[in-house]
C-alpha positions, 0 to 999 in steps of 0.5 A: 822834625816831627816823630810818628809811632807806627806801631800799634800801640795798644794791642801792646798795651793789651799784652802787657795787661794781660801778661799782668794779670796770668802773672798775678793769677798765677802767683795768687795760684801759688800762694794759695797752693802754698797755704793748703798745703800749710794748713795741711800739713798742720792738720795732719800734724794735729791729727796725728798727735790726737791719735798718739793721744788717744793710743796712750789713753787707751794703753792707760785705761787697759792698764787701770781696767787691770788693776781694778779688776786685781783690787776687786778680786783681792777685795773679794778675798779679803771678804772670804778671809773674814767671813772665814774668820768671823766663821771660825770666832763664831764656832769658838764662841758657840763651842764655849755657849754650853759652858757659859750657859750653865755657869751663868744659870748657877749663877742667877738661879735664887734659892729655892729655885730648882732647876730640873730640865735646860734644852737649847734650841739656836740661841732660845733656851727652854728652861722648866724648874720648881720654885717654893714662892711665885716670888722666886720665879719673878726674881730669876726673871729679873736676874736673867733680864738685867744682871746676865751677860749672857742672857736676854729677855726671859719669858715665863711660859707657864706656871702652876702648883705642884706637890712634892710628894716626899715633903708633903709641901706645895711648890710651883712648877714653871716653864720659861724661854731666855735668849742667848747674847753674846757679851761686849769684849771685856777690852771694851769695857775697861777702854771705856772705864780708862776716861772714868778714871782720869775725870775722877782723878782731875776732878 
């Protein structure tokens, strides 16, 4: 017996490619859809968290803006106080000069040195004063050059002869500048001296 189709087998066939393919495209759709919004979620998520990031960098920085701010000002009053403090040593230091200045002068004048007029102008000191030799002079000019604390680069002004009248004897009469300096602590130097003695006595 034999057996005939009558239907029409390929507009069949079409169909079922068809529905195929809608199925296949829509499934592609999905998975698509599906990865977008994947990826953006996951871009959402990270860009969420940069944000977090960068508010807590920006609260950080504010936090260290301040505290730069609070060590500079303390900086700045740390200054003040020395400059206070330095402003304070300083006038004890040059209420005392007067008295040092005399002392040391008694102290380097040579016989047959007379001094007869001290004036201090900051830290110069004009001295005028009568000598018996010329060699006097060069002395107190040494002295006051290498053997004072206090004192520093003398310079002879003038000299010339003068006569006393009382003792009928020629003498020279000088005018000179010095400086004043202000010595090294005495702790200074006896740190310096401590080594000295320790060598001497291992050696």
């Amino acid at each position: 017996m034999i057996l005939i189709n009558l239907l029409p087998h390929r507009e069949l066939r079409r169909q079922e490619r068809r529905r195929a393919f809608f199925t296949a495209t829509g499934l592609a759709a999905l998975m698509g859809a599906g990865c977008f919004v994947l990826w953006y979620a996951v871009v959402q998520q990270q860009t969420a968290a940069q944000v977090d990031r960068n508010q807590f960098l920006s609260s950080e920085i504010k936090q260290l803006d301040s505290q730069i701010a609070e060590i500079a000002s303390l900086r700045e009053e740390i200054e003040a106080l020395n400059a206070r403090q330095r402003a304070v040593e300083d006038l004890q230091t040059d209420r005392n000069v007067p008295v040092y200045l005399l002392n040391e002068l008694a102290r380097q004048t040579p016989q047959g040195v007379y001094l007869t007029s001290i004036k201090q102008t900051g830290n110069t000191v004009n001295i005028t004063g009568l000598s018996q030799t010329n060699e006097r002079v060069s002395e107190l000019l040494r002295n006051t050059a290498y053997n004072s604390p206090w004192l520093e680069r003398p310079d002879l002004v003038e000299i010339k002869t003068a006569t006393a009248r009382d003792l009928q004897r020629r003498l020279f009469e000088f005018s000179m500048r010095v400086d004043i300096k202000r010595p090294q602590p005495p702790a200074d130097k006896a740190s310096d001296a401590k080594p000295g003695r320790k060598a001497a006595a291992k050696g």
